[in-house]
C-alpha positions as CSV (number, residue, x, y, z in Angstrom):
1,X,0.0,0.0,0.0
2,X,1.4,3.3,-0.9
3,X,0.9,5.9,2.4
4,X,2.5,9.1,3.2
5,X,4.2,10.8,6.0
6,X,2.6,11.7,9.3
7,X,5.0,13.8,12.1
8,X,7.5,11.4,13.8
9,X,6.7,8.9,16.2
10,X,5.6,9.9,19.8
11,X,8.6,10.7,21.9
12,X,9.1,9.0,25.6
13,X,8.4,11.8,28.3
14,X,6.1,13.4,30.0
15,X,2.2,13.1,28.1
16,X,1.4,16.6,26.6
17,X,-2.0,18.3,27.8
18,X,-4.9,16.0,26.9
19,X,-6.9,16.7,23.8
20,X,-9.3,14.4,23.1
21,X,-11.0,13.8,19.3
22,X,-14.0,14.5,20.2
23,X,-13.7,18.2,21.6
24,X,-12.2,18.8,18.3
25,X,-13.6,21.1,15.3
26,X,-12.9,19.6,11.8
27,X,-13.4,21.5,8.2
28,X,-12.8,19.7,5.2
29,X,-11.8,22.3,1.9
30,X,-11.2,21.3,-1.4
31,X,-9.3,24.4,-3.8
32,X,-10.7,24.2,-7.4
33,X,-8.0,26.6,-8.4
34,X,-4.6,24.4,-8.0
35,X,-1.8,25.8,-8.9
36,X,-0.7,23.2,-12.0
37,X,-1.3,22.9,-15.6
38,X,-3.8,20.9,-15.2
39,X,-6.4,22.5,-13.0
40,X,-9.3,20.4,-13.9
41,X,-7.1,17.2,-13.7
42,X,-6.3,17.8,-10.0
43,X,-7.3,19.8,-7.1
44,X,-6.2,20.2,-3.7
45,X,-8.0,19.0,-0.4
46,X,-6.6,20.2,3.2
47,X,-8.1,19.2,6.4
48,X,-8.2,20.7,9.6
49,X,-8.2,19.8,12.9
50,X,-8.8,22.5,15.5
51,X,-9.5,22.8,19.1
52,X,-12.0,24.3,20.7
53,X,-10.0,27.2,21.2
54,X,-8.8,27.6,17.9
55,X,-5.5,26.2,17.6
56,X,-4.1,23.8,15.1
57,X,-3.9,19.9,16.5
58,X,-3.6,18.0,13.2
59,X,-3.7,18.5,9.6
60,X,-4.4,16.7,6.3
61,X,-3.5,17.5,2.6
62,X,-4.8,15.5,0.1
63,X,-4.8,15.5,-4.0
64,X,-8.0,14.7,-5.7
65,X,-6.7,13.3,-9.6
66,X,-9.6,12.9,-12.1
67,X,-8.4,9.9,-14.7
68,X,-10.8,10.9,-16.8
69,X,-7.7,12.4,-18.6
70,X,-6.3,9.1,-18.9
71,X,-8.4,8.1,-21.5
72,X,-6.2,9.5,-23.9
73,X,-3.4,7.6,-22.6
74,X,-1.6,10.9,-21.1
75,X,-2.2,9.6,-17.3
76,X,1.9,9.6,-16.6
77,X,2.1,12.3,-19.0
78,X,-0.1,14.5,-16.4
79,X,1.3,13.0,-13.4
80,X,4.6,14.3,-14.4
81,X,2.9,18.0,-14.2
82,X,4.2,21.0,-12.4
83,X,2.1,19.6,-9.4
84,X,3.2,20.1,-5.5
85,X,5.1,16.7,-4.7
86,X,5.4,16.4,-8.4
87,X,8.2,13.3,-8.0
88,X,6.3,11.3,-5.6
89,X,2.8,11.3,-7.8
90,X,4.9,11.0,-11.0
91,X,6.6,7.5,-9.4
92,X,3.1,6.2,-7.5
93,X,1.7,6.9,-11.0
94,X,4.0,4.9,-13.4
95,X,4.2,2.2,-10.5
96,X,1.1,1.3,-9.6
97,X,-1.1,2.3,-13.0
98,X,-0.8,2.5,-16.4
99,X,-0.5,5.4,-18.9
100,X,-4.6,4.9,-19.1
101,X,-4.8,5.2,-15.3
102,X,-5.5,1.2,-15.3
103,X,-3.9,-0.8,-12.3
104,X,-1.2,-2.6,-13.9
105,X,-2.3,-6.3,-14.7
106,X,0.7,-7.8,-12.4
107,X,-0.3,-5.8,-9.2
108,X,-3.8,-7.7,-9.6
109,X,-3.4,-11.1,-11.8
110,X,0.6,-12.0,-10.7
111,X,0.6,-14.3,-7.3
112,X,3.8,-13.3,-6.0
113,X,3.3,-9.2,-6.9
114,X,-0.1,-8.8,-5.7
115,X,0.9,-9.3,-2.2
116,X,-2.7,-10.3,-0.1
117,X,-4.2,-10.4,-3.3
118,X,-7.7,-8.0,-1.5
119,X,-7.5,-5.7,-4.2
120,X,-8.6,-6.0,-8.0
121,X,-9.4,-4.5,-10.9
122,X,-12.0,-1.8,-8.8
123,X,-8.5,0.3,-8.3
124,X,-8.8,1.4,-12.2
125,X,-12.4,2.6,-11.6
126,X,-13.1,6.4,-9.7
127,X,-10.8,9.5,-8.3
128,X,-7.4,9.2,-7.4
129,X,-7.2,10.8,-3.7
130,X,-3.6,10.4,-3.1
131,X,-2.5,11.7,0.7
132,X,0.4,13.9,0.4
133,X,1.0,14.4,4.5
134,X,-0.6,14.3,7.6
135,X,0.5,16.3,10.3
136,X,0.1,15.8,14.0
137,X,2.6,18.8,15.2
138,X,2.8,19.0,18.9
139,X,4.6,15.7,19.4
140,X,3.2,15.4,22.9
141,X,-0.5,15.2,21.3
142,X,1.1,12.7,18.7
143,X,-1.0,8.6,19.9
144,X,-3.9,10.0,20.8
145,X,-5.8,9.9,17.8
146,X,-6.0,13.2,16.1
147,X,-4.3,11.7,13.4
148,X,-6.8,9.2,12.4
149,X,-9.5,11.8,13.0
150,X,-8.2,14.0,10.2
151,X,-7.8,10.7,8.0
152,X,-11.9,9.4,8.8
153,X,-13.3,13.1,8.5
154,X,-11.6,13.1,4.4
155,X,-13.2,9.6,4.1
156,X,-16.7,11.1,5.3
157,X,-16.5,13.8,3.3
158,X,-18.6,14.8,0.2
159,X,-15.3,15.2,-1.8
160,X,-14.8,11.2,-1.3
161,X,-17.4,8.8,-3.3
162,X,-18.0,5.4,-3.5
163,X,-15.7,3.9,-6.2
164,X,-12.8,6.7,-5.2
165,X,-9.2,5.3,-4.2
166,X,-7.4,6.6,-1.6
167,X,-3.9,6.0,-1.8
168,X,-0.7,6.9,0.2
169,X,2.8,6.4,0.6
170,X,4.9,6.2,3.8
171,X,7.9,7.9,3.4
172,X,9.8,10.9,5.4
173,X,10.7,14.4,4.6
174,X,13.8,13.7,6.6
175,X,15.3,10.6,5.5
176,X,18.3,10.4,7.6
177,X,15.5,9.5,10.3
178,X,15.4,6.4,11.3
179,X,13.6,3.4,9.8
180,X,10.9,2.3,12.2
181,X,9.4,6.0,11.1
182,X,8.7,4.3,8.3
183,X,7.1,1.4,10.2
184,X,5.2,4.0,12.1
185,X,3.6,5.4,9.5
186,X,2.8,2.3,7.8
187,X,1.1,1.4,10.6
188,X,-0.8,4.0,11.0
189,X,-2.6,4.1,7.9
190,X,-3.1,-0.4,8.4
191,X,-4.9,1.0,11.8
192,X,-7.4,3.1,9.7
193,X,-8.2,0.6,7.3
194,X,-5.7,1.1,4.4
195,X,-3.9,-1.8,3.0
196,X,-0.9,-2.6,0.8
197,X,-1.4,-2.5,-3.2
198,X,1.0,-5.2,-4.1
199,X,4.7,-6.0,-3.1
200,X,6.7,-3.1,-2.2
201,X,10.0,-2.9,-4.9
202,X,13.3,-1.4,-4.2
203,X,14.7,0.9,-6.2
204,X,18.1,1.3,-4.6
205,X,20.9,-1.1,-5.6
206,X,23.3,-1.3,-2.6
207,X,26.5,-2.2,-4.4
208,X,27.5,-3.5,-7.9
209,X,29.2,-6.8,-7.9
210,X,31.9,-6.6,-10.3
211,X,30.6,-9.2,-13.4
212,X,26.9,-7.1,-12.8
213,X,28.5,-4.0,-13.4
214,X,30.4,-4.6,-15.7
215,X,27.3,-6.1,-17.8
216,X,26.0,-2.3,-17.5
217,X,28.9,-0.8,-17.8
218,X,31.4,-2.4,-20.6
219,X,31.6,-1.6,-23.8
220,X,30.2,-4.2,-26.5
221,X,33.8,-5.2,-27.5
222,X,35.1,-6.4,-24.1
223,X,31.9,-7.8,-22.7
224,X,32.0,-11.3,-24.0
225,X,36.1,-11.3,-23.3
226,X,35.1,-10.6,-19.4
227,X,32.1,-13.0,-19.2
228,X,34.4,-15.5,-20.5
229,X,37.2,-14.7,-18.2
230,X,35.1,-14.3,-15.0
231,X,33.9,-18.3,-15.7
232,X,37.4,-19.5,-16.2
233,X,38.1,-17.9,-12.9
234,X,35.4,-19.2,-11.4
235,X,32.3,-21.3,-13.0
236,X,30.1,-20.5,-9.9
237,X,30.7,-16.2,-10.6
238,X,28.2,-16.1,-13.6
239,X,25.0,-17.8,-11.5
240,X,25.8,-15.3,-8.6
241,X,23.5,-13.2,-6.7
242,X,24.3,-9.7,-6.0
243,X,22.6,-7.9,-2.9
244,X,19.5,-7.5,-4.4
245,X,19.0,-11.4,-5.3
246,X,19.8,-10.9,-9.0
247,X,22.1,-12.8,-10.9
248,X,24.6,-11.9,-14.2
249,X,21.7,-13.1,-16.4
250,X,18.9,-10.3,-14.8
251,X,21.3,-7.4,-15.5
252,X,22.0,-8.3,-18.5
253,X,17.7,-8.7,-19.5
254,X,17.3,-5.6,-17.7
255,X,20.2,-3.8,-19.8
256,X,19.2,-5.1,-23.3
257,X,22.8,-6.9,-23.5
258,X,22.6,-8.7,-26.2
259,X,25.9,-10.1,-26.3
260,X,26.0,-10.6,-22.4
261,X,22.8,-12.6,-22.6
262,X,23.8,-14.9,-24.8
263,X,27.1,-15.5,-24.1
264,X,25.7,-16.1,-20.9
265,X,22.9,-18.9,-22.2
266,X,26.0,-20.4,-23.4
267,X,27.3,-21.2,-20.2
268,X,24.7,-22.4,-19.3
269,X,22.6,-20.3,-16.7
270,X,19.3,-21.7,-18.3
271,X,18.5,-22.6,-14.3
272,X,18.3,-18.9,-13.7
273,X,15.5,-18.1,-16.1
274,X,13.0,-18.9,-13.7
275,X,14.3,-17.2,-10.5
276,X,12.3,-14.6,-8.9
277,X,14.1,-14.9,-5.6
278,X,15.1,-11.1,-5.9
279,X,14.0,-7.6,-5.0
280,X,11.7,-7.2,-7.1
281,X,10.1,-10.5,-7.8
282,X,10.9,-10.7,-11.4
283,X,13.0,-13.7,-14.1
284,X,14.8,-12.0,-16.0
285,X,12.1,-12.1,-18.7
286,X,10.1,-9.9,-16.9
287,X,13.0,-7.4,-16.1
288,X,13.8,-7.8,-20.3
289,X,9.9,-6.6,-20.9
290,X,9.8,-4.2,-17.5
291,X,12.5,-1.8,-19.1
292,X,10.8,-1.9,-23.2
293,X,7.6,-0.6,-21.1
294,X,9.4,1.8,-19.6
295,X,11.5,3.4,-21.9
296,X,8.1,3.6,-24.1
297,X,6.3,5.2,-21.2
298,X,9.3,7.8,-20.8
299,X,9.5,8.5,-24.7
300,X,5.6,9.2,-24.3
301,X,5.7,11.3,-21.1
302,X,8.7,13.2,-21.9
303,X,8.7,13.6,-26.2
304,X,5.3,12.8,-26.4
305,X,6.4,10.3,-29.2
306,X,6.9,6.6,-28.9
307,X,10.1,5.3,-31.3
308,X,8.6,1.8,-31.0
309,X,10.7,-0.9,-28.6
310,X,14.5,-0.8,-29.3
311,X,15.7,-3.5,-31.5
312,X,18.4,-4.9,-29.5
313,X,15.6,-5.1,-26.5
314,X,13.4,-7.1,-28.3
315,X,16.2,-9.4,-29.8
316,X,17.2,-10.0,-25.9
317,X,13.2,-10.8,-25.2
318,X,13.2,-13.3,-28.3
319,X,16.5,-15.0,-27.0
320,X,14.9,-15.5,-23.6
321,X,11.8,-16.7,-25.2
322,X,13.3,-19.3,-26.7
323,X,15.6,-20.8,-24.0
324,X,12.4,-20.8,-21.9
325,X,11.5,-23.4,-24.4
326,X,8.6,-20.4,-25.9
327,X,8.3,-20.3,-29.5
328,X,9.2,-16.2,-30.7
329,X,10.1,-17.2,-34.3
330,X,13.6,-15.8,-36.0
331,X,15.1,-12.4,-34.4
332,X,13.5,-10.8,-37.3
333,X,9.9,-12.0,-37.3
334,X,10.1,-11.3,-33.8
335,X,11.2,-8.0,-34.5
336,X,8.8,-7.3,-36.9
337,X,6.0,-8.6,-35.1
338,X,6.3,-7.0,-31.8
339,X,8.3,-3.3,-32.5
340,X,5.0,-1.3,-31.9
341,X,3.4,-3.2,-29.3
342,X,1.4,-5.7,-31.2
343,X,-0.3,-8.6,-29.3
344,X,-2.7,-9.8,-31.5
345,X,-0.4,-10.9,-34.1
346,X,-2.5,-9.5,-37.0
347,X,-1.6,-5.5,-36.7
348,X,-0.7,-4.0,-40.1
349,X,3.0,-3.2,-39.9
350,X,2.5,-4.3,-36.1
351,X,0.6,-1.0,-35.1
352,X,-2.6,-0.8,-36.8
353,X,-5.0,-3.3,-34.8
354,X,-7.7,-5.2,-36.7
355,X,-10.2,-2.9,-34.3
356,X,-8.7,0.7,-35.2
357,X,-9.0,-0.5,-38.7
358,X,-12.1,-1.3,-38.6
359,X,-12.9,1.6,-37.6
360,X,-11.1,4.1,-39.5
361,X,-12.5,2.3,-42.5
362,X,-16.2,2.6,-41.0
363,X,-15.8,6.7,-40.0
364,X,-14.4,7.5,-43.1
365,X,-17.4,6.0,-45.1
366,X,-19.7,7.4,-42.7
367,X,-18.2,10.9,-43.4
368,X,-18.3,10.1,-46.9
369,X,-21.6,10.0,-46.8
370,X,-22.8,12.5,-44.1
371,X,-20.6,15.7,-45.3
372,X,-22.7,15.2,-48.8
373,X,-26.4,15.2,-46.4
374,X,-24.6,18.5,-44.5
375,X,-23.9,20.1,-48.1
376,X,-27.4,21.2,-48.1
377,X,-28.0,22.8,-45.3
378,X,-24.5,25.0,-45.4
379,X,-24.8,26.4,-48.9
380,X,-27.9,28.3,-49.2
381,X,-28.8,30.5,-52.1
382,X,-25.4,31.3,-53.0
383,X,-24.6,32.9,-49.8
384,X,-21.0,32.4,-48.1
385,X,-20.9,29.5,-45.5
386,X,-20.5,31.3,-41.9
387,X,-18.4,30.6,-39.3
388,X,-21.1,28.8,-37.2
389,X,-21.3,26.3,-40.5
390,X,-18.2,25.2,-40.1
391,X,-17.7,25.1,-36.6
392,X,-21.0,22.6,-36.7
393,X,-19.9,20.8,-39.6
394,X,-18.3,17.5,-39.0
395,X,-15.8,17.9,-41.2
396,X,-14.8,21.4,-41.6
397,X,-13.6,22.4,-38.0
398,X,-10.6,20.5,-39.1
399,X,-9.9,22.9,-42.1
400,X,-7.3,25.6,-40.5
401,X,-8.6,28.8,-40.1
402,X,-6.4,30.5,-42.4
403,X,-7.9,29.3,-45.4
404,X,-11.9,28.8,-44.3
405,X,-12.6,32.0,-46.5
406,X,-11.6,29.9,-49.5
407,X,-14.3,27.2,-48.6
408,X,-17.4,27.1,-51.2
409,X,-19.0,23.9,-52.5
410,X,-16.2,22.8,-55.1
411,X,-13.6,23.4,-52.0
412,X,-16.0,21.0,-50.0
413,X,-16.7,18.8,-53.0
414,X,-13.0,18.0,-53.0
415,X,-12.5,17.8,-49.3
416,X,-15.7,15.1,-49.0
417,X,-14.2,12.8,-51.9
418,X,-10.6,12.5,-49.7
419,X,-12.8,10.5,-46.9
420,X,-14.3,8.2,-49.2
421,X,-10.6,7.6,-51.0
422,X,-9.2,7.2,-46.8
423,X,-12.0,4.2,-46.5
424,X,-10.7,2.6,-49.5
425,X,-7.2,2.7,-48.4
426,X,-7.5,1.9,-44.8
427,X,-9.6,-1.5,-46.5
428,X,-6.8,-2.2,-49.3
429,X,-3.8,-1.9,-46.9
430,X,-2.3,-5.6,-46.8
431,X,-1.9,-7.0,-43.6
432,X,1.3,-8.5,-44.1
433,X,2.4,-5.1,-45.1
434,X,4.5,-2.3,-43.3
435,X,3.4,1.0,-44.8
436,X,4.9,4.5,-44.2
437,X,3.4,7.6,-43.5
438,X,4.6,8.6,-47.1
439,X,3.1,5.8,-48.5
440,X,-0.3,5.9,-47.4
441,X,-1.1,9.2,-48.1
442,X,0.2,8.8,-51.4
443,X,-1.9,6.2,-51.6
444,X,-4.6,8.1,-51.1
445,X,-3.9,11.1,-53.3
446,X,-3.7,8.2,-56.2
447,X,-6.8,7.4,-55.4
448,X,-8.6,10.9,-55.2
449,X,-6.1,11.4,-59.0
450,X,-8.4,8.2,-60.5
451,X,-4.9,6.5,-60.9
452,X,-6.0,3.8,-58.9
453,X,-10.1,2.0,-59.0
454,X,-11.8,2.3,-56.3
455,X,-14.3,-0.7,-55.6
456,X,-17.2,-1.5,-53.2
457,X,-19.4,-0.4,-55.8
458,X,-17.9,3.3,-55.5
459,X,-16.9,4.8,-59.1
460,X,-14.9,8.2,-59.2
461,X,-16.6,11.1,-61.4
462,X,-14.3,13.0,-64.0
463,X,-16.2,16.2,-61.8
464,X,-15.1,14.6,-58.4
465,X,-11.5,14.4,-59.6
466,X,-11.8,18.2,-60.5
467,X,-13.3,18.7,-57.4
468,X,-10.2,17.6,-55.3
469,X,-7.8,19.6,-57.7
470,X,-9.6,22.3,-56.3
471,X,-9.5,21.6,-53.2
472,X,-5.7,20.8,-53.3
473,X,-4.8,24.1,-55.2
474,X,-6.7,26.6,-52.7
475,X,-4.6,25.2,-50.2
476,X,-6.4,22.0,-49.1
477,X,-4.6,18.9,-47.8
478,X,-4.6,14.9,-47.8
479,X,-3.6,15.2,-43.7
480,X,-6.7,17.4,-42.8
481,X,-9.3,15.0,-44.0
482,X,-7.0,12.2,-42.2
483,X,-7.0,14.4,-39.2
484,X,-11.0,14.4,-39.0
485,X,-11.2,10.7,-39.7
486,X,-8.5,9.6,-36.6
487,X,-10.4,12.1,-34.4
488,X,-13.5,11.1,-35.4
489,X,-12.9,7.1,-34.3
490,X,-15.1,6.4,-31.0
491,X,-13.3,3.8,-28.6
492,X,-14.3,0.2,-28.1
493,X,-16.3,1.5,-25.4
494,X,-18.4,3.8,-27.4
495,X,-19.0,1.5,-30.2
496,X,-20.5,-0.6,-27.7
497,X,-22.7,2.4,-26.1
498,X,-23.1,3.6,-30.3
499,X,-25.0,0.1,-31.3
500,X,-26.9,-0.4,-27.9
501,X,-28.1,3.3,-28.5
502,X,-29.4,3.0,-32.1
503,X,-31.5,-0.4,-30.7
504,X,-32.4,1.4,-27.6
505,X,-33.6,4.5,-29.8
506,X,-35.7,2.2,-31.7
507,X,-37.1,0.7,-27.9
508,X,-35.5,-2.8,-29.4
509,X,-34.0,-4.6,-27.0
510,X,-31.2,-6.7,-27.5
511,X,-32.6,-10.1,-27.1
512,X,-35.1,-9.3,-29.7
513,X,-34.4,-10.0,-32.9
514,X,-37.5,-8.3,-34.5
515,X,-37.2,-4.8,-36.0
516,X,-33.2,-4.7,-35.6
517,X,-31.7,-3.5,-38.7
518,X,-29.8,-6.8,-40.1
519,X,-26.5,-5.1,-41.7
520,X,-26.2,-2.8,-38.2
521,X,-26.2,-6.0,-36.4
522,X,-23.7,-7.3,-38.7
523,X,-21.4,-4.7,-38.5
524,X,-21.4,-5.2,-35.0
525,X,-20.8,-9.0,-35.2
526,X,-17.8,-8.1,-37.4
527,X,-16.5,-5.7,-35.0
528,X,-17.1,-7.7,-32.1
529,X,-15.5,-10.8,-33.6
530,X,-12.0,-9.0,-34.3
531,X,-8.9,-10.3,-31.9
532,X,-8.6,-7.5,-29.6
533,X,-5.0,-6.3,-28.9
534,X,-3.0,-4.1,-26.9
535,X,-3.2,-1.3,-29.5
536,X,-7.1,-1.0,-29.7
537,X,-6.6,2.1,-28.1
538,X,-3.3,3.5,-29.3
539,X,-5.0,6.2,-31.5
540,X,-1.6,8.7,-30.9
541,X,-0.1,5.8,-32.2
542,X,-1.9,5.4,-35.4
543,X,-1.6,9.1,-35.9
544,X,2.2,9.1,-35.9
545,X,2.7,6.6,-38.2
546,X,0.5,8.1,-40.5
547,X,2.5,11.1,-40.6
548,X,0.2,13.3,-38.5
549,X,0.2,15.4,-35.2
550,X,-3.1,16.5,-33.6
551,X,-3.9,19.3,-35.6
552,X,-7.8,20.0,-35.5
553,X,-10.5,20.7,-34.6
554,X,-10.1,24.3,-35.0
555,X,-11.9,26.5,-33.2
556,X,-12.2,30.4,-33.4
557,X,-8.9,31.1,-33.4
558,X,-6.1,28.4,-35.0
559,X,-3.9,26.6,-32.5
């Protein structure tokens, strides 16, 4: 369980003047107006604790965090904010949850990791409130309580609902103090009720045994010379535990050493592939695939981009694979298969899920066919489009500012046949394929040029190919339309709430088979009958690799 830092344990001595709980006053505030870029993300809660007379006994502050913003898969992205106590919710964050604010699967599914095993997958669901401190500061009316008061009143209050987490983290201002403080405050929060989310990991590293160093430290060249003279020396030095409980063959997974790792297989350490008698709990598989996830959620926290898992990592996750007896196919296929975080085995160039496909393919069309329904009711008479057109339109917020005085019906002509010319891509794109940004959006403009047939009964017009000229020339592009249609994808979630809805709409419920429209329904069977994977919800993703950054929608004034 993570937990905070109360004051220091009550000293020996003399009892202070006795205050008891009950003659206390308690307010509860929450601040709407934190100080942090991301105001409605997080917000501040204090708690007092005052006696009758007015003076201070005890205090509380708290952090209320809204995932909501997770959805997005920015969670350790906001965590790393210019928050108060910024390092400690940054590391609780990237611990304990994922970038979508999920509790990560081991904490919950792993027997050794999830410690008790009383929590489950409730801790992805509800607020964060993560305790930051509570304060007890007259150490003589420290034990008696006033404490735990200030913790139950939060728990009461309004700001603190049903499915919320409360979370903390017991560790000192002060940390030359002495390590039962630790135990204090751990076992203050177990007296309230708060228990331990998973096994606790160390992160320091006492010492460095020579060979473990080394593995970090030498250079490519002189690794496998060292290895090999460390075993001459002694056969016993390359199955040795360091302080921690890991052995050559950890490090080396954990550093992405590829020539360490297998030199050391070699040798024969193939017994060590299934210890977790360390630290951390972990073979040295699971250290291999622990630092790929963290370097990705780093790239994406810190560059906002994700360079895809390093080559020499995964070629160090395929060896292990395989002397575990697991089948991971040549270095390359491996490579291939697993660079972007694949784990369905059937993502186009290992990043486009059979889901987001789907589903690009199916908003495109449905823009296709929508923006020529909204073509009526924008240009009237002749008369200009206005601004509130556009900004309702469900195409045209994504047309930069800048050149929305060029838009008349050719300009939207042109932009409406780049949707239909995305849905025939996305459908065409080979699944065995690996297809730059460059590629598919030349891909596209062929299309829209009548240089390559479209099909699913669609036939390109001679006027429709003028059309997009048009639109190109006045300053139109390929990326905007691509923009919209990424955007414009609802999640697995919502596709679920987007069928239920039409049925519901309808009053047809979804036992009955009467009256349900038979190609919806089939559509949905298709959808629901895709593999799911890992990157169902890697829309940033998708975007990169398609040569885009967030661009629109637009609003008054361009971003």
């Amino acid at each position: 369980m993570p937990t905070p830092r109360p004051s220091p344990r009550r000293p020996s001595g003399p009892a202070g003047p006795s205050i008891r709980p009950s003659d206390c006053r308690v307010t509860v505030k929450i601040d709407e107006n934190a100080k942090t870029d991301y105001p409605t993300v997080f917000k501040t809660i204090d708690v007092k604790v005052r006696y009758p007379r007015g003076k201070e006994v005890a205090s509380l502050r708290a952090v209320q965090i809204d995932r909501r913003i997770a959805c997005e898969g920015r969670f350790h992205q906001v965590m790393d904010s210019d928050m108060e106590d910024r390092d400690e919710l940054e590391m609780m964050g990237r611990v304990l949850f994922t970038k979508y604010g999920e509790v990560r699967p081991w904490i919950v599914e792993d027997e050794q990791l999830k410690g008790t095993g009383c929590w489950g997958n409730e801790l992805s669901d509800g607020m964060l409130i993560y305790i930051l401190s509570v304060r007890v500061p007259d150490e003589a009316s420290r034990g008696r309580g006033l404490g735990s008061l200030a913790l139950r009143s939060l728990l009461r209050s309004e700001h603190v609902q049903k499915d919320d987490i409360i979370l903390a983290w017991p560790t000192l201002h002060d940390q030359s103090q002495h390590d039962e403080e630790t135990k204090n405050l751990s076992s203050f929060y177990h007296k309230n009720d708060f228990r331990r989310v998973g096994v606790e990991e160390k992160e320091e590293y006492a010492r460095k045994y020579p060979l473990h160093n080394k593995i970090f430290c030498a250079t490519k060249e002189d690794i496998e010379q060292i290895i090999r003279a460390t075993f001459l020396q002694n056969p016993l030095s390359i199955r040795r535990q360091d302080d921690e409980g890991f052995t050559p063959i950890h490090r080396a997974a954990e550093a992405h050493n590829l020539i360490a790792t297998n030199i050391l297989l070699e040798l024969g350490v193939q017994e060590d592939l299934v210890k977790r008698d360390n630290a951390r709990l972990r073979t040295p598989l699971m250290l291999c695939t622990d630092q790929l996830r963290l370097t990705r959620e780093l790239q994406e926290t810190r560059h906002r981009r994700w360079l895809g898992y390093s080559y020499s990592g995964l070629r160090v996750e395929a060896m292990l694979k395989r002397a575990m007896g697991q089948y991971a196919g040549t270095d390359d296929e491996y490579v291939q298969k697993n660079s972007w975080g694949c784990t369905c085995g059937q993502c186009v160039g290992g990043w486009l899920s059979p889901k987001i496909r789907y589903a690009l393919e199916a908003c495109a069309e449905c823009l296709y066919d929508s923006l020529l329904e909204m073509q009526k009711c924008i240009f009237v008479d002749g008369q200009p489009i206005t601004e509130q057109s556009i900004l309702t339109n469900e195409g045209l917020p994504y047309i930069p500012p800048r050149l929305r005085s060029r838009i008349d019906v050719v300009f939207y002509f042109g932009f409406r046949v780049i949707f239909g010319a995305i849905g025939q891509v996305i459908q065409e794109i080979e699944d065995a394929s690996n297809p730059t940004a460059e590629q598919i959006q030349e891909r596209i403009l062929r299309k829209v040029h009548g240089d390559l047939p479209w099909t699913n009964s669609f036939e390109l017009q001679p006027v429709e190919m003028d059309a997009v000229m048009y639109y190109l020339s006045k300053g139109g592009r390929i990326s905007y339309a691509l923009d919209c249609v990424i955007a414009g994808v609802p999640s697995e979630f919502e596709m679920d709430d987007m069928y239920e809805g039409v049925h519901e709409f309808f009053g047809i419920k979804e036992t009955e088979r009467e009256g349900r429209d038979p190609e919806l329904d089939e559509l949905e069977r298709k959808r629901k009958a895709l593999p799911a994977c890992a990157n169902d919800r890697e829309f940033l993703l998708v975007r990169h690799r398609m040569g885009l950054e967030r661009m629109g929608p637009y609003g008054d004034h361009e971003r």
